[in-house]
KOLLOKE-6352 format. One record per residue: residue number from 1; residue in three letters; x, y, z of N, C-alpha, C, CB in turn. Coordinates in Angstrom, 2 decimals, always signed. Glycine has a CB too. Layout:
<atoms>
[NUM, ALA, [X, Y, Z], [X, Y, Z], [X, Y, Z], [X, Y, Z]] ...
</atoms>
This chain:
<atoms>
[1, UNK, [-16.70, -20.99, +56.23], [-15.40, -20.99, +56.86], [-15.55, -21.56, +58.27], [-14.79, -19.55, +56.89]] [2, UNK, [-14.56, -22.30, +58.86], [-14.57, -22.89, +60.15], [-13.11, -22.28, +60.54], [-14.77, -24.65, +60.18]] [3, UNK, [-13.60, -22.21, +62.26], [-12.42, -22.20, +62.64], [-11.06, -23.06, +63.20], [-12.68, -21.63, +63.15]] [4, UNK, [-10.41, -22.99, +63.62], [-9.73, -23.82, +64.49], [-10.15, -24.89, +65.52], [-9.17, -23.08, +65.06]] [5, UNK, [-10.74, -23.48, +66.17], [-11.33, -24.30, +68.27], [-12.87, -25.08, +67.34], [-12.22, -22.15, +70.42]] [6, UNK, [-13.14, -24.54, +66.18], [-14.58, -25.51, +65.98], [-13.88, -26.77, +65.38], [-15.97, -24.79, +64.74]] [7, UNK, [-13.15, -26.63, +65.22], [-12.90, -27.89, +63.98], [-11.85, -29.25, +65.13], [-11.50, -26.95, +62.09]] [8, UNK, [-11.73, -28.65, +66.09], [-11.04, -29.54, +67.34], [-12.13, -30.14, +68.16], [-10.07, -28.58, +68.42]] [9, UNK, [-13.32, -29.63, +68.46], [-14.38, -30.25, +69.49], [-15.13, -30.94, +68.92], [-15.19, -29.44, +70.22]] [10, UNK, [-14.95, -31.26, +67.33], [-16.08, -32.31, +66.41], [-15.04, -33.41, +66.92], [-16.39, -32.10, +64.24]] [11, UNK, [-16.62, -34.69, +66.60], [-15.82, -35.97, +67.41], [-15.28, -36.90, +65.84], [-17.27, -37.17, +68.74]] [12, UNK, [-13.84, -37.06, +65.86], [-13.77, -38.31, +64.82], [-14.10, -39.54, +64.68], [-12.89, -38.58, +64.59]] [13, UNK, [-15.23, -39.92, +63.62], [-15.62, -41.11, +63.42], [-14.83, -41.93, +61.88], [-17.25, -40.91, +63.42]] [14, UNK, [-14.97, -43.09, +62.54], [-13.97, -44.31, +61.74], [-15.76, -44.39, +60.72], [-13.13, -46.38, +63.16]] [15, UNK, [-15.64, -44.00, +59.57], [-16.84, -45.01, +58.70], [-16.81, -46.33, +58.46], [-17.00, -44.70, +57.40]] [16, UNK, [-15.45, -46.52, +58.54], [-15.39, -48.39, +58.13], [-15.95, -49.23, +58.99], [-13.93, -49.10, +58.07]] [17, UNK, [-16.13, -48.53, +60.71], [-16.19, -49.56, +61.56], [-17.16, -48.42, +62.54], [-14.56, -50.31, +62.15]] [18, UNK, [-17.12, -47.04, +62.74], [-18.40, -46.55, +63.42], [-17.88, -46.20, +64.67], [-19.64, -47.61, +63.54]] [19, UNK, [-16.07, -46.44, +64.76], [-15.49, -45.97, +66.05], [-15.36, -44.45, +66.00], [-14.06, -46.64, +66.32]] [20, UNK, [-15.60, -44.64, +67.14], [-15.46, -42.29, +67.63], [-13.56, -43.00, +68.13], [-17.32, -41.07, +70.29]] [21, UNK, [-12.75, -42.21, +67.03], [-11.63, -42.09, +67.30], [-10.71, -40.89, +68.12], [-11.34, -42.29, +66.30]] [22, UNK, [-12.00, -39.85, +68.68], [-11.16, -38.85, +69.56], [-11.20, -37.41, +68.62], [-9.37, -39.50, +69.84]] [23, UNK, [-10.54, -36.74, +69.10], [-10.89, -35.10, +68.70], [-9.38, -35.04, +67.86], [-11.12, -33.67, +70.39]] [24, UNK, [-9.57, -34.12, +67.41], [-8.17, -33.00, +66.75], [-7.39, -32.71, +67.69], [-8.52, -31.45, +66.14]] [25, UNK, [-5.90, -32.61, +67.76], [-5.26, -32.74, +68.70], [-4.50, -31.74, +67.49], [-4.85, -34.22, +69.46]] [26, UNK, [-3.98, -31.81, +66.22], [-2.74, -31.13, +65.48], [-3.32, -30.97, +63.88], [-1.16, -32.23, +65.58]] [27, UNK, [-2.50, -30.31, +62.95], [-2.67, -30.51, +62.23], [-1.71, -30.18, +61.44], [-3.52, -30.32, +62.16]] [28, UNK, [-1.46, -31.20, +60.01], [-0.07, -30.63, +59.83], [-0.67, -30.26, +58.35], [+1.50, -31.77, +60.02]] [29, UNK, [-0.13, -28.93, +58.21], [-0.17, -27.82, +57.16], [+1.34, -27.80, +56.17], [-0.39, -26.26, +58.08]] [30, UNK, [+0.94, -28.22, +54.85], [+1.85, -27.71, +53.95], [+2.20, -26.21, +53.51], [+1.51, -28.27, +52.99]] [31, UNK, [+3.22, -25.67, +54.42], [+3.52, -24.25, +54.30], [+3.54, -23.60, +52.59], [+5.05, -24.08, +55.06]] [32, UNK, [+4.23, -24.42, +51.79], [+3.70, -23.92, +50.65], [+2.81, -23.64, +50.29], [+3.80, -24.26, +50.02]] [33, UNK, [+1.85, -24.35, +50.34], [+0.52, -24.15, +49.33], [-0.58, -23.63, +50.41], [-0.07, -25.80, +48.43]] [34, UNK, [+0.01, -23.80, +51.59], [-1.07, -23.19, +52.74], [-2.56, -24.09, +53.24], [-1.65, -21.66, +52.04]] [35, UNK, [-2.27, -25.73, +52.43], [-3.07, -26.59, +52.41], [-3.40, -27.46, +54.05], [-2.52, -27.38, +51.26]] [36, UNK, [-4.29, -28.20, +54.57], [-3.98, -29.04, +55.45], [-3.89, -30.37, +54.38], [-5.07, -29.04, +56.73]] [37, UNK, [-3.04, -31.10, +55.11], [-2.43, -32.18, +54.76], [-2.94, -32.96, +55.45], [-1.23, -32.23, +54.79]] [38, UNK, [-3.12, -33.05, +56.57], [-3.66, -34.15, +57.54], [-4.57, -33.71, +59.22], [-2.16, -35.01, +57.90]] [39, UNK, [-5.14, -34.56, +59.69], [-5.40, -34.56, +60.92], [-4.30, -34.87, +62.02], [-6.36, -35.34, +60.99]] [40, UNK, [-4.57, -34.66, +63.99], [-3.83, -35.27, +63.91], [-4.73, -36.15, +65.08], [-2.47, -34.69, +63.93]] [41, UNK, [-4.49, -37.01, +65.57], [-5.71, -37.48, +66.74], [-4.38, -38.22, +67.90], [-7.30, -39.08, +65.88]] [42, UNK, [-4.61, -37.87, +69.05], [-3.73, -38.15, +70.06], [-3.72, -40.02, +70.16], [-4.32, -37.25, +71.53]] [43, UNK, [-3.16, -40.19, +70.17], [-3.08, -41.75, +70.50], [-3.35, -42.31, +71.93], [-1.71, -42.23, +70.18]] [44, UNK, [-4.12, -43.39, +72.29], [-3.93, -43.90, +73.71], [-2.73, -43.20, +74.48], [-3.66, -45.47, +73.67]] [45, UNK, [-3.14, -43.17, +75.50], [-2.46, -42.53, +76.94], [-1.59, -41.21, +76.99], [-1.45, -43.59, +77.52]] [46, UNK, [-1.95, -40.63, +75.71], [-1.08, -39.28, +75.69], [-2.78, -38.06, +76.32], [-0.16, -38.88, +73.38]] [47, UNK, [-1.67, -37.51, +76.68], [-2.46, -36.60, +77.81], [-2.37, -35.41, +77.33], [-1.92, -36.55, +79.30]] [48, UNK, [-3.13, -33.80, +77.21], [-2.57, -32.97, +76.94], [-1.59, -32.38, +76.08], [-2.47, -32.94, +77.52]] [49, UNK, [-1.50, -33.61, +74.68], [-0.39, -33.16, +74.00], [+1.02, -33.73, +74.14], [-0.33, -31.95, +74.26]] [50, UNK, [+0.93, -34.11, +75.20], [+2.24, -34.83, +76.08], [+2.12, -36.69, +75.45], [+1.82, -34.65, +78.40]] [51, UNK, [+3.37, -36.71, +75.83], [+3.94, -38.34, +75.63], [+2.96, -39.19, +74.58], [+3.89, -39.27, +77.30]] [52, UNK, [+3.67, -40.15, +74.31], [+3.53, -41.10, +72.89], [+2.86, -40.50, +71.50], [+2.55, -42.41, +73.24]] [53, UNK, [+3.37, -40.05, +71.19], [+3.70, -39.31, +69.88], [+3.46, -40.65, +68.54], [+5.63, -38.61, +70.02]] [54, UNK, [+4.39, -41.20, +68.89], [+4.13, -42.79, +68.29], [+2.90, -43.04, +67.76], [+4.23, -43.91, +69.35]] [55, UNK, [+2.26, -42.96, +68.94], [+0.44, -43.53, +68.96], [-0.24, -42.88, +68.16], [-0.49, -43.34, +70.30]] [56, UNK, [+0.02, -41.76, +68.04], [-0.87, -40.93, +67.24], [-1.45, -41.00, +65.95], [-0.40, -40.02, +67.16]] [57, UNK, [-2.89, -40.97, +65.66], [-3.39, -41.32, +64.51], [-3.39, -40.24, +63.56], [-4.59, -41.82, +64.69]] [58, UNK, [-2.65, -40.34, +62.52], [-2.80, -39.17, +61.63], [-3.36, -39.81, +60.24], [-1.30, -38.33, +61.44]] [59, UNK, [-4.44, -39.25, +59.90], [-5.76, -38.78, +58.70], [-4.91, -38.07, +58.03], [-7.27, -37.79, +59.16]] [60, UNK, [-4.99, -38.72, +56.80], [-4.47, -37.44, +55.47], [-5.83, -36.69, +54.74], [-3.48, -38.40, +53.88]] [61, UNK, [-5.44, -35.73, +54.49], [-6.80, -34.59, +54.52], [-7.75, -35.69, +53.65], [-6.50, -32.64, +53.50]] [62, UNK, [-7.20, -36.01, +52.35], [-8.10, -37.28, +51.17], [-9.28, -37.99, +51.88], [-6.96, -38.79, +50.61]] [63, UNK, [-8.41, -38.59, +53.00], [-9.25, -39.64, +53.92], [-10.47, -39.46, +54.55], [-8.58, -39.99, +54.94]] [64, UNK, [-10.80, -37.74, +54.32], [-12.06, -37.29, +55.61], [-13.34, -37.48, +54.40], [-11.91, -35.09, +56.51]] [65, UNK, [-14.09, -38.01, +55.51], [-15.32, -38.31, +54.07], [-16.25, -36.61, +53.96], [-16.96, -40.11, +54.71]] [66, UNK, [-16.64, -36.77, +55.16], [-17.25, -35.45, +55.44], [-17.16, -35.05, +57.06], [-18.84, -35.50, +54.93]] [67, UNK, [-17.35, -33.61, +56.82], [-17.12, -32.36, +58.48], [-18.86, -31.94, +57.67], [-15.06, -30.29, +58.52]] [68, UNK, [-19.27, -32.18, +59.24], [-20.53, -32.44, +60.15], [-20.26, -31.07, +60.78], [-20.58, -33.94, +61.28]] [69, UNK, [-21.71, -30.72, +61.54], [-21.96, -29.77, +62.19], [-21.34, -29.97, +63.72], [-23.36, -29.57, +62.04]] [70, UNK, [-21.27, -31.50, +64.19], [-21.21, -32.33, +65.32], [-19.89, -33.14, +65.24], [-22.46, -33.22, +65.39]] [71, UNK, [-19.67, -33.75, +64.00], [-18.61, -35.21, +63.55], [-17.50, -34.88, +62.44], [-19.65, -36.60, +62.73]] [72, UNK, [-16.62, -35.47, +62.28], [-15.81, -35.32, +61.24], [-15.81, -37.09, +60.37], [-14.20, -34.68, +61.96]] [73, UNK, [-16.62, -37.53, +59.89], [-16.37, -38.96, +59.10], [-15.46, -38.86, +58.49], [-17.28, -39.50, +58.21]] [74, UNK, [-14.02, -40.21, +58.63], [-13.34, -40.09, +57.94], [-12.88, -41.63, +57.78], [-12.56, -39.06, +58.27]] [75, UNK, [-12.28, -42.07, +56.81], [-11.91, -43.17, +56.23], [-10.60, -43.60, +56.72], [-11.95, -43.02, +54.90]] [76, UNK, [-10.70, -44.45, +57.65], [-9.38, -44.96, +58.42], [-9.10, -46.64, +58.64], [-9.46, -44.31, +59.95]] [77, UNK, [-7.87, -46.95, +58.13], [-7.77, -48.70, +58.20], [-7.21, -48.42, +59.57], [-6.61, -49.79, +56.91]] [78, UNK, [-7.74, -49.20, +60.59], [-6.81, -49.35, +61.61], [-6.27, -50.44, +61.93], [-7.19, -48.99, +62.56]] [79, UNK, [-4.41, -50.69, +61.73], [-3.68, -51.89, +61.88], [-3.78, -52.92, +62.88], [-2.60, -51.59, +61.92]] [80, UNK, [-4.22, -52.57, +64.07], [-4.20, -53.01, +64.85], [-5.73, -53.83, +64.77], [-3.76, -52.12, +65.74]] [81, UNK, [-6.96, -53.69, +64.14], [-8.16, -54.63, +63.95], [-8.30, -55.68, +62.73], [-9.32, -53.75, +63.84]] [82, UNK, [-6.54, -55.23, +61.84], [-6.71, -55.95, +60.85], [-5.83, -57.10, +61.12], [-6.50, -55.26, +59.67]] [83, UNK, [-5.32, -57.09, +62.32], [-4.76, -58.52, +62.72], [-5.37, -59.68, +63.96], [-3.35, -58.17, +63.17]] [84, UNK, [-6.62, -59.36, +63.56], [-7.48, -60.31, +63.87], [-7.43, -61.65, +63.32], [-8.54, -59.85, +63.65]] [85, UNK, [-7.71, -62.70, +63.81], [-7.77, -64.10, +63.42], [-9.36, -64.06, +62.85], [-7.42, -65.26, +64.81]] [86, UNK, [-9.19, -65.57, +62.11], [-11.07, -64.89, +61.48], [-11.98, -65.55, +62.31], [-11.73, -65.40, +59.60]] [87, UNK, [-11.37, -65.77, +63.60], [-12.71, -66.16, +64.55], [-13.28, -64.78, +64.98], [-12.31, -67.15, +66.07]] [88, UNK, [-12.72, -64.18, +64.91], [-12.52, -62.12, +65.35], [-12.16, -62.17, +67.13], [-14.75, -60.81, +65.08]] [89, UNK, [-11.38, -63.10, +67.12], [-10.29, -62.71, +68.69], [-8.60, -62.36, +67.73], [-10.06, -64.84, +70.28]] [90, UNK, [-8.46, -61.36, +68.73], [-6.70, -61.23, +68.24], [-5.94, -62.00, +68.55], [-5.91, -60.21, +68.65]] [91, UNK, [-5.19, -61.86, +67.34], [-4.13, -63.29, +67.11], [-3.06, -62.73, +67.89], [-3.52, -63.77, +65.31]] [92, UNK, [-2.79, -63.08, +69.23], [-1.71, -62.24, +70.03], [-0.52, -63.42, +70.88], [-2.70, -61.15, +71.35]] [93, UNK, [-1.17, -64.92, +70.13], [+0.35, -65.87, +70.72], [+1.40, -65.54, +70.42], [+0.60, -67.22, +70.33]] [94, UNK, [+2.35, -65.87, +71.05], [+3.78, -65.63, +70.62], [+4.43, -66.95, +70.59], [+4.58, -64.65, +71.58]] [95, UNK, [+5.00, -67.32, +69.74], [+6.27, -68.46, +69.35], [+7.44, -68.12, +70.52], [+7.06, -68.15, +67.47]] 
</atoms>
C-alpha cells in the first residue's frame, strides 16, 4: 500500500523520451468504483496549484508503466515534440 504524500514526491518520467515531467500535483478518482483514473502533473508556470490549469498534464492510470521506489515511468505522447520538422527544430513559422 502507498500513500498519498509518497506517491506525490516520486519524480514523473516520460519512457518514450526519458523526460522527468514533474511530480503529482492531483488526481482524479472515479467515485464509483473508488478507482484512480489518472495523474495529474502541473503544467509550466502554474505555481502551487494556482493558474493554468490548461497546461496541465494528465496520465490516465493505463499509461503508468511502473511506480518505483524513487520514479513513476509512464507512457506519455507529448504534442508539443510531435510537431517537430524532421530536421528536429520546431516548425514554428507562421503564414
Amino acid at each position: 500500500m502507498i500513500k498519498i504524500s509518497e506517491f506525490q514526491v516520486k519524480d514523473v518520467v516520460n519512457v518514450s523520451n526519458g523526460r522527468k515531467l514533474g511530480h503529482i500535483a492531483d488526481l482524479e478518482i472515479n467515485l464509483g468504483s473508488g478507482k484512480i483514473e489518472a495523474i495529474v502533473i502541473p503544467g509550466a508556470g502554474r505555481m502551487m496549484g494556482f493558474m493554468r490549469k490548461e497546461n496541465d498534464i494528465i496520465i490516465p492510470w493505463r499509461d503508468i508503466v511502473k511506480i518505483g521506489k524513487d520514479v513513476i515511468l509512464v507512457r506519455f505522447e507529448d504534442q508539443a515534440e510531435n510537431q517537430l520538422s524532421p530536421q528536429g527544430f520546431h516548425n514554428s513559422t507562421k503564414n
